[in-house]
C-alpha positions in Angstrom: 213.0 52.7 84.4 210.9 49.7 84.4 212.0 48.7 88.6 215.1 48.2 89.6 219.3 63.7 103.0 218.7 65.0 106.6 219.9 68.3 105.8 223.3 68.2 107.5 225.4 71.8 109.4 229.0 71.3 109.7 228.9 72.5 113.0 232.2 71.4 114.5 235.4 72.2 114.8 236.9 75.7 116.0 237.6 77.4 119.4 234.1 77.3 120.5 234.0 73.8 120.9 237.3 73.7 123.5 239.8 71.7 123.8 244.1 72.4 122.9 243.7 76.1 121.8 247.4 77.3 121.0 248.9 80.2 122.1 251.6 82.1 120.4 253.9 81.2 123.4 252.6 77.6 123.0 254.8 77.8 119.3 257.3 79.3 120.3 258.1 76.4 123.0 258.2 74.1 120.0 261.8 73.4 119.1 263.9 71.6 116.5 264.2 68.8 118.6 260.8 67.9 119.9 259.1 68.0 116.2 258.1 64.7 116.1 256.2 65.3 120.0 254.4 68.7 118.5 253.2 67.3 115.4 252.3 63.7 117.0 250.1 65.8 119.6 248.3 68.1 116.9 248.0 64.9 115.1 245.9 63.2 118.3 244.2 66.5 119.1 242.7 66.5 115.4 241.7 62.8 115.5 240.1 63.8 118.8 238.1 66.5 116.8 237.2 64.5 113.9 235.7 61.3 116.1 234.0 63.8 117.9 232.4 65.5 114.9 231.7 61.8 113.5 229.7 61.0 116.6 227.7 64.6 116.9 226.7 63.5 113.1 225.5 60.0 113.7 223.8 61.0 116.7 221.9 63.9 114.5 220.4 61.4 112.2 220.0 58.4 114.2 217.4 61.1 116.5 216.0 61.9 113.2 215.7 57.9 111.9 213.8 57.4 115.3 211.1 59.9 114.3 210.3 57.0 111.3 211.2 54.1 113.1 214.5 53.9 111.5 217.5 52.6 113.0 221.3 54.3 112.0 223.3 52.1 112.9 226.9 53.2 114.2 228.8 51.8 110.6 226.7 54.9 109.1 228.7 57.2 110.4 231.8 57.6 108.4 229.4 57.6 105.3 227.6 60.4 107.3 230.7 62.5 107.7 231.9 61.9 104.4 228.6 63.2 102.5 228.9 66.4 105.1 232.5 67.2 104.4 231.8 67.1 100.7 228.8 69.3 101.0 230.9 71.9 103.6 233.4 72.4 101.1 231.1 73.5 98.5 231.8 70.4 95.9 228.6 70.9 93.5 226.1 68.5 93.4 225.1 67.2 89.9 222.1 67.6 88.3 220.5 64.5 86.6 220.6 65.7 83.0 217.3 66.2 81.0 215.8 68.3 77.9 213.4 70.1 78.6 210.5 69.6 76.1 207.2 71.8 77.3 206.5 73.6 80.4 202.9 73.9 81.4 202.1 77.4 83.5 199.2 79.1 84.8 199.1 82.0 86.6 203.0 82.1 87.0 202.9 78.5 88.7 204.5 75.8 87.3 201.7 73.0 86.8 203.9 70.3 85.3 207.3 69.8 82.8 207.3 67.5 79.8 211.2 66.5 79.7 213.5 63.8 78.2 216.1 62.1 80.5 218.7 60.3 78.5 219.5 56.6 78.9 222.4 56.4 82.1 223.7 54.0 84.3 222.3 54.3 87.6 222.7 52.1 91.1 219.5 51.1 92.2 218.5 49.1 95.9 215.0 47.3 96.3 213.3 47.9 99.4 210.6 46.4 101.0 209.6 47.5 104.5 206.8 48.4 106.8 206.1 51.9 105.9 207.4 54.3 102.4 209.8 56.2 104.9 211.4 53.6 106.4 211.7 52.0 103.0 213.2 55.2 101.1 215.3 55.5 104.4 217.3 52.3 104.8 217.8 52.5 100.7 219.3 55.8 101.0 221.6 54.7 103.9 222.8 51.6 101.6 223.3 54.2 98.7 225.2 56.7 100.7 227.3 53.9 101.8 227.8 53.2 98.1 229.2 56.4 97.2 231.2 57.0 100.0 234.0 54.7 99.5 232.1 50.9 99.3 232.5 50.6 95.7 235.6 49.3 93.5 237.0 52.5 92.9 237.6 53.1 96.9 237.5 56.6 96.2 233.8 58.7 96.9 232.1 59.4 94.2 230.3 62.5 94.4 226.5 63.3 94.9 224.3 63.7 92.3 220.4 64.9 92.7 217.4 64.0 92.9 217.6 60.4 94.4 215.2 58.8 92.2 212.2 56.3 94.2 210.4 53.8 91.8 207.2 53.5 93.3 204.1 51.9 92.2 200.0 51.0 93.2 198.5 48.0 94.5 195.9 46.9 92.0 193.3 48.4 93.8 194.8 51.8 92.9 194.6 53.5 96.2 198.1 52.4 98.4 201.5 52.4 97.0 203.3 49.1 97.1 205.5 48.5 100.1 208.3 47.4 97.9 210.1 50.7 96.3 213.4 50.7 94.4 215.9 53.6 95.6 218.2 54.6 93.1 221.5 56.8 91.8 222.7 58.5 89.3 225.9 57.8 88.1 227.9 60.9 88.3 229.0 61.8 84.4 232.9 60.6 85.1 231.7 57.6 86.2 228.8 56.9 83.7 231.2 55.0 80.8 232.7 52.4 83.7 230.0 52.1 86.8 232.3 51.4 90.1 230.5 48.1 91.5 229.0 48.3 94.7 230.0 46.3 97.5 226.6 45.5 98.8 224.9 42.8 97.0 221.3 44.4 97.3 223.0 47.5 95.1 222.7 46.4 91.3 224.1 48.4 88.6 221.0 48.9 85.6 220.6 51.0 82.7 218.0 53.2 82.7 216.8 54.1 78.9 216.1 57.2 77.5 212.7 58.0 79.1 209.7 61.0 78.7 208.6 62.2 81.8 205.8 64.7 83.3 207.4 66.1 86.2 205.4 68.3 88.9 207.3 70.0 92.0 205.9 70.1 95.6 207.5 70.6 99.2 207.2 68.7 102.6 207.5 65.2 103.5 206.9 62.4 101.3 204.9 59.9 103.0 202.0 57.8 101.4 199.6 60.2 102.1 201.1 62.8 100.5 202.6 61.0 97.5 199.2 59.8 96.5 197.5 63.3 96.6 200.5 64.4 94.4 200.2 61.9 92.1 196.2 62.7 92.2 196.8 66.4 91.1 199.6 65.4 88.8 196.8 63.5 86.5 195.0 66.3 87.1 196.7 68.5 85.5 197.5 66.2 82.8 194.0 65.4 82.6 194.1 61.7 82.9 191.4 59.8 83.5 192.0 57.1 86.8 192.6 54.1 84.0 195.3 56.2 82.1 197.4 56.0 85.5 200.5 53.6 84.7 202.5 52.0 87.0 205.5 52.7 88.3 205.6 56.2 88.9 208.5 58.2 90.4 209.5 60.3 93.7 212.4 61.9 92.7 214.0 64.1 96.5 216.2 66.9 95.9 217.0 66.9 99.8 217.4 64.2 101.9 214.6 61.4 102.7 214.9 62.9 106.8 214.6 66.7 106.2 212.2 68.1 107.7 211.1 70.2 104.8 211.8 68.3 101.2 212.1 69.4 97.8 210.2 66.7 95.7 209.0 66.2 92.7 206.6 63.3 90.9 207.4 62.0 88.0 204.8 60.2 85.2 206.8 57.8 82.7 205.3 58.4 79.1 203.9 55.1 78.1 206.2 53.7 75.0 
């Protein structure tokens, strides 16, 4: 592991939203002879639906990218849809495997995990812009695009959680980088033979089998907040300032542009 989403409603669809409701008396004016005319007009009526869907979604996150000064552009939104179908229709997200090795609790909370991710094939984009949101942001959007259909295969993949961040510390030790590396996990179907990405910025790496101390928190992930996290994280762990060793990890069980994240930081145990 050396380098390398806005929660989404389905809304949609349904009387409620207007448009060709039919009747009973509407079906039984369908005849043998005028199939071709019925289906052709339930076909456009559908369509109709579906763009309209496609734009209510890209016009949901591209008000949430404005709030950090990112921009979705308009080829984002068939990825958009794609990622919310999935979700709506309950397909499971996977879990990044792990082993659990040593849990470390104190009065019932959770202060960190000792656990063993195995070695994996993951799809990783470098980022390097003005601000830790924007940064995570745009890599996200190139990732989603990635999985949904912009790969070899042509076929989505399937999401898989968290989204990993590679981020690290300027040598003064108090502001992370600006350059982070956004990355995958391959879902386990796909692990043996990666699809290859279509973007050039997306490369295909190998992650190897890695020990990690892994603390939870909620909220956004900003700079602010990631450095406090990583500051009670060595807390915990009891390491002293020069023990601290680049990169670390932000690893987001929701997406970068939900208002409320599940996060976690991860330590990489030193080899």
């Amino acid at each position: 592991m050396d380098r390398g989403g806005c929660r989404l409603s389905g809304g949609g669809g349904g009387d409620s939203q207007g448009g060709g409701v039919i009747t009973l008396e509407d079906l039984e004016s369908f005849t043998e002879e005028q199939p071709t005319v019925g289906d052709g007009a339930l076909e456009e009526e559908g369509e109709a639906m579906e763009d309209e869907e496609q734009d209510r979604l890209l016009h949901y996150w591209q008000d949430i990218g404005r709030v950090h000064q990112v921009t979705v552009p308009q080829d984002m939104a068939e990825p958009i849809q794609q990622l919310t179908t999935n979700t709506e229709r309950g397909q499971d997200r996977e879990n990044v495997p792990f082993t659990l090795i040593t849990r470390k609790e104190k009065c019932g909370d959770v202060l960190y995990e000792k656990r063993c991710y195995e070695k994996a094939n993951w799809a990783c984009v470098t980022v390097h812009e003005g601000t830790y949101e924007q940064s995570i942001c745009l890599g996200f959007m190139k990732l989603m695009r990635y999985i949904c259909q912009q790969n070899s295969s042509g076929h989505y993949l399937g999401m898989t959680i968290p989204i990993v961040t590679v981020v690290c510390m300027d040598e003064s030790r108090s502001i992370l980088s600006r350059e982070v590396t956004v990355a995958y996990y391959l879902p386990t179907q796909h692990q043996d033979q990666p699809p290859l990405p279509l973007d050039p910025d997306i490369i295909m790496q190998e992650w190897p089998a890695t020990i990690v101390y892994s603390r939870s928190f909620s909220g956004v992930t900003d700079e602010h907040s990631i450095m406090n996290e990583l500051n009670m994280l060595a807390e915990v762990l009891g390491l002293p300032e020069d023990r601290l060793h680049n990169p670390f990890i932000v690893a987001g069980y929701t997406s970068p542009a939900a208002a409320n994240r599940n996060n976690e930081i991860w330590f990489l145990e030193r080899q």
